[in-house]
N, C-alpha and C positions, 0 to 999 in steps of 0.2 A: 347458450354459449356465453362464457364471460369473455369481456370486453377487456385486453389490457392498453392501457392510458399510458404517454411517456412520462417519467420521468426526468425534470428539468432542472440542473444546478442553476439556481437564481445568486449564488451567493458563497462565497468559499473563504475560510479561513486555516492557516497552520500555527500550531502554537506547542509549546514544552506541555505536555500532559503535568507535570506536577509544578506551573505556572501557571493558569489561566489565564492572567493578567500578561502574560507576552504574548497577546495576540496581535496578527501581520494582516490582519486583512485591511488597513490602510495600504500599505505595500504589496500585499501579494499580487502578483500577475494572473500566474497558474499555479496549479498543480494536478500533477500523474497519480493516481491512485499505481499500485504495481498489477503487471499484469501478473497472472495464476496461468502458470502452464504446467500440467504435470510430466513429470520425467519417463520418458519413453526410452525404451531400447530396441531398433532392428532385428529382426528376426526373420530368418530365413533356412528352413525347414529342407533337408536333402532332396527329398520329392515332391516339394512344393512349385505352386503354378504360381505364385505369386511373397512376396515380402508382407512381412506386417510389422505396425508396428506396436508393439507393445507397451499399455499404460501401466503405471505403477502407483502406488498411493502416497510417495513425494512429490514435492513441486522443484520447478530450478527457482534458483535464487532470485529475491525479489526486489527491486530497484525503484521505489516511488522516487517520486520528483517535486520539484519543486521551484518556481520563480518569483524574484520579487524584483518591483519597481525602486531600484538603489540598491545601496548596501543595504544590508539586513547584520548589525553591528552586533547582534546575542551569537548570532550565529559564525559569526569571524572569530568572536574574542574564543569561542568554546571550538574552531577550528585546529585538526591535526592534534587534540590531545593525545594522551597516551591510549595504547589500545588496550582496547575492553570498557573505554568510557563511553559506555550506552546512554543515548536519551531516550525518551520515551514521548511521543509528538502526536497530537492528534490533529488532522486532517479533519476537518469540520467543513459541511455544507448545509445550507439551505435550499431542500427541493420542493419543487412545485411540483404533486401530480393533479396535472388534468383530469379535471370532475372529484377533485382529493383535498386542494387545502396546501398547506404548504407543510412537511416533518423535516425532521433532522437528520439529516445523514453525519455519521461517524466513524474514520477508519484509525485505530490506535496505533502505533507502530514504532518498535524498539529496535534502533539501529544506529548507525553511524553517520552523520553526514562527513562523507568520503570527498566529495567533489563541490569544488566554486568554480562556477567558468561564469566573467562576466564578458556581457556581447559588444559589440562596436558601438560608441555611441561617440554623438557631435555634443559640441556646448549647446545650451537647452534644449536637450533632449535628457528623457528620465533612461538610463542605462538601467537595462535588463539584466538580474546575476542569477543564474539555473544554479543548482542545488542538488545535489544527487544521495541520497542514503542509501548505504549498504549495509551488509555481517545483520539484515533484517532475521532476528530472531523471534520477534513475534510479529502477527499482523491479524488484526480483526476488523470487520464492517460490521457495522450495525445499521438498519435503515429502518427509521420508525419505531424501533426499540423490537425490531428482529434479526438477530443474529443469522447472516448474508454467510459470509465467512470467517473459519478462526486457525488460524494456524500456531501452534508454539511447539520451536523446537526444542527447547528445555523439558516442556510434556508429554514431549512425542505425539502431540492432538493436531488433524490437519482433517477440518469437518465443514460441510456446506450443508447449511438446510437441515442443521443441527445432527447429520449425518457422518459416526465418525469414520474416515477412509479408512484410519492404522488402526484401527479397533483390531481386528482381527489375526494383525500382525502380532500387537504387542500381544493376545492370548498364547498365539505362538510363539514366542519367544519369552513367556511366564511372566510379563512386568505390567 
Protein backbone atom coordinates (compact mmCIF):
# COMPACT_ATOMS: atom_id res chain seq x y z
CA UNK A 1 0.00 0.00 0.00
CA UNK A 2 1.45 3.46 -0.91
CA UNK A 3 1.90 5.72 1.84
CA UNK A 4 0.59 9.47 1.01
CA UNK A 5 2.92 12.07 3.01
CA UNK A 6 1.52 15.87 3.66
CA UNK A 7 2.12 18.34 1.85
CA UNK A 8 3.36 21.72 3.48
CA UNK A 9 3.32 25.49 2.25
CA UNK A 10 6.74 26.48 3.77
CA UNK A 11 6.61 29.61 1.81
CA UNK A 12 4.34 31.70 -0.51
CA UNK A 13 4.57 34.25 -2.88
CA UNK A 14 2.01 36.48 -5.48
CA UNK A 15 3.38 38.45 -8.14
CA UNK A 16 2.23 39.75 -12.03
CA UNK A 17 3.11 36.65 -14.27
CA UNK A 18 4.64 38.95 -16.84
CA UNK A 19 6.82 40.77 -13.94
CA UNK A 20 8.61 38.46 -11.96
CA UNK A 21 10.51 40.90 -10.42
CA UNK A 22 7.17 42.25 -8.49
CA UNK A 23 7.35 39.77 -6.13
CA UNK A 24 5.26 40.34 -2.58
CA UNK A 25 6.53 37.76 -0.54
CA UNK A 26 8.13 40.52 1.65
CA UNK A 27 4.54 41.68 2.34
CA UNK A 28 2.47 38.89 1.58
CA UNK A 29 0.44 37.65 4.63
CA UNK A 30 -1.71 34.97 2.92
CA UNK A 31 -3.16 33.90 0.15
CA UNK A 32 -6.48 31.56 -1.04
CA UNK A 33 -5.78 29.39 -3.69
CA UNK A 34 -9.93 29.36 -5.21
CA UNK A 35 -11.92 26.75 -4.32
CA UNK A 36 -13.25 24.33 -7.43
CA UNK A 37 -16.79 23.59 -7.03
CA UNK A 38 -18.61 22.30 -9.83
CA UNK A 39 -22.08 23.54 -10.97
CA UNK A 40 -24.85 21.54 -9.75
CA UNK A 41 -28.64 21.57 -10.50
CA UNK A 42 -31.50 19.94 -8.08
CA UNK A 43 -33.24 17.48 -9.51
CA UNK A 44 -36.17 15.91 -8.51
CA UNK A 45 -37.94 13.13 -10.53
CA UNK A 46 -42.11 12.82 -10.27
CA UNK A 47 -41.79 9.26 -8.61
CA UNK A 48 -38.85 9.85 -7.10
CA UNK A 49 -38.06 8.77 -3.21
CA UNK A 50 -35.38 11.09 -2.88
CA UNK A 51 -33.76 14.70 -4.77
CA UNK A 52 -30.41 14.68 -6.36
CA UNK A 53 -28.13 16.57 -7.09
CA UNK A 54 -26.83 16.84 -10.36
CA UNK A 55 -22.94 17.50 -11.37
CA UNK A 56 -22.06 19.21 -14.55
CA UNK A 57 -18.66 19.67 -16.13
CA UNK A 58 -18.58 23.71 -15.27
CA UNK A 59 -17.44 25.11 -12.12
CA UNK A 60 -18.92 28.51 -10.27
CA UNK A 61 -16.88 31.30 -10.43
CA UNK A 62 -13.59 31.49 -8.87
CA UNK A 63 -12.30 33.94 -6.25
CA UNK A 64 -8.56 33.57 -5.09
CA UNK A 65 -7.36 35.70 -2.40
CA UNK A 66 -5.06 37.38 -1.23
CA UNK A 67 -3.26 39.52 1.71
CA UNK A 68 -0.47 41.61 2.46
CA UNK A 69 1.23 43.22 5.37
CA UNK A 70 0.72 47.28 4.13
CA UNK A 71 -0.39 48.61 1.17
CA UNK A 72 0.73 46.74 -1.71
CA UNK A 73 1.15 50.09 -4.05
CA UNK A 74 1.43 47.99 -7.88
CA UNK A 75 -1.61 46.93 -6.90
CA UNK A 76 -3.63 50.31 -5.98
CA UNK A 77 -2.05 52.31 -8.63
CA UNK A 78 -3.52 49.37 -11.35
CA UNK A 79 -6.96 49.40 -9.03
CA UNK A 80 -10.60 49.83 -10.70
CA UNK A 81 -9.05 50.18 -14.21
CA UNK A 82 -11.14 49.94 -17.07
CA UNK A 83 -12.98 46.55 -17.60
CA UNK A 84 -11.38 43.82 -19.44
CA UNK A 85 -8.01 44.97 -18.04
CA UNK A 86 -6.84 41.38 -17.05
CA UNK A 87 -3.76 40.51 -15.20
CA UNK A 88 -2.21 37.58 -15.21
CA UNK A 89 -0.63 36.61 -11.25
CA UNK A 90 0.96 33.70 -10.18
CA UNK A 91 0.49 32.39 -6.92
CA UNK A 92 3.82 30.68 -6.03
CA UNK A 93 4.73 28.34 -3.13
CA UNK A 94 7.23 26.50 -1.63
CA UNK A 95 6.22 22.86 -0.41
CA UNK A 96 7.70 20.61 1.82
CA UNK A 97 6.70 16.88 1.23
CA UNK A 98 7.36 14.68 4.08
CA UNK A 99 10.02 12.01 3.19
CA UNK A 100 10.03 14.29 -0.59
CA UNK A 101 12.34 17.45 -0.36
CA UNK A 102 10.99 20.54 -0.92
CA UNK A 103 9.06 21.34 -5.00
CA UNK A 104 7.30 24.18 -6.42
CA UNK A 105 3.91 24.73 -6.22
CA UNK A 106 2.28 27.14 -8.94
CA UNK A 107 -1.16 28.37 -9.48
CA UNK A 108 -1.49 30.96 -12.79
CA UNK A 109 -4.46 33.03 -12.78
CA UNK A 110 -6.05 35.74 -15.06
CA UNK A 111 -8.41 37.98 -13.48
CA UNK A 112 -9.37 41.02 -12.00
CA UNK A 113 -8.46 42.32 -8.70
CA UNK A 114 -12.02 43.43 -7.89
CA UNK A 115 -11.75 44.02 -4.14
CA UNK A 116 -9.25 46.02 -1.34
CA UNK A 117 -10.64 45.84 2.00
CA UNK A 118 -7.90 46.96 4.48
CA UNK A 119 -8.54 45.75 8.42
CA UNK A 120 -8.49 47.83 11.50
CA UNK A 121 -5.19 48.55 12.55
CA UNK A 122 -3.46 50.91 15.66
CA UNK A 123 -0.17 52.85 15.11
CA UNK A 124 2.70 50.32 15.04
CA UNK A 125 0.94 47.71 13.96
CA UNK A 126 1.55 46.52 10.17
CA UNK A 127 -2.26 46.90 8.74
CA UNK A 128 -3.40 43.89 6.94
CA UNK A 129 -5.19 44.86 3.02
CA UNK A 130 -7.22 41.40 1.74
CA UNK A 131 -7.33 41.47 -1.97
CA UNK A 132 -9.91 39.70 -3.75
CA UNK A 133 -9.77 38.59 -7.96
CA UNK A 134 -12.68 38.05 -9.90
CA UNK A 135 -14.04 37.71 -13.96
CA UNK A 136 -11.17 34.52 -13.26
CA UNK A 137 -11.05 33.41 -16.71
CA UNK A 138 -8.27 31.20 -16.41
CA UNK A 139 -6.70 29.18 -13.54
CA UNK A 140 -4.21 26.45 -13.42
CA UNK A 141 -1.98 24.43 -10.49
CA UNK A 142 0.78 22.83 -11.23
CA UNK A 143 2.58 20.99 -8.27
CA UNK A 144 6.16 19.64 -9.09
CA UNK A 145 5.68 20.36 -12.62
CA UNK A 146 2.19 18.14 -12.86
CA UNK A 147 -0.58 19.67 -13.92
CA UNK A 148 -3.23 19.40 -10.63
CA UNK A 149 -5.77 21.66 -12.50
CA UNK A 150 -6.45 23.74 -15.56
CA UNK A 151 -9.52 25.57 -16.37
CA UNK A 152 -9.90 28.28 -19.39
CA UNK A 153 -12.67 29.67 -20.31
CA UNK A 154 -11.72 31.20 -23.56
CA UNK A 155 -10.88 27.08 -24.52
CA UNK A 156 -13.61 25.79 -23.12
CA UNK A 157 -10.90 23.30 -21.17
CA UNK A 158 -11.78 22.59 -17.46
CA UNK A 159 -9.53 19.12 -16.77
CA UNK A 160 -7.96 17.50 -13.44
CA UNK A 161 -5.31 14.85 -13.71
CA UNK A 162 -5.06 15.88 -17.18
CA UNK A 163 -8.63 14.55 -17.54
CA UNK A 164 -10.67 16.89 -19.88
CA UNK A 165 -14.53 17.28 -18.18
CA UNK A 166 -15.97 19.29 -21.55
CA UNK A 167 -14.30 17.01 -23.85
CA UNK A 168 -17.23 15.35 -24.55
CA UNK A 169 -19.39 18.34 -24.55
CA UNK A 170 -17.46 20.39 -27.04
CA UNK A 171 -17.62 16.82 -29.48
CA UNK A 172 -21.26 17.43 -29.01
CA UNK A 173 -21.67 20.65 -29.90
CA UNK A 174 -18.90 20.20 -33.09
CA UNK A 175 -16.12 22.66 -31.65
Amino acid sequence: MAIQYPYVMEAIDVRRADQPESSRQKIIQTMALPALTRRTSEHMAGGSVMSLNLSFPQIEALEPKYATGGFDLDTLRHFGLAAGSFDKWVFAGSVRVRRGGVVPARAIIEGVVNAWEPDENTPGELMKCNHTIVEVSHYELVIDGEEIFYVDDDENVARSGSVDWFAPTRRALGI
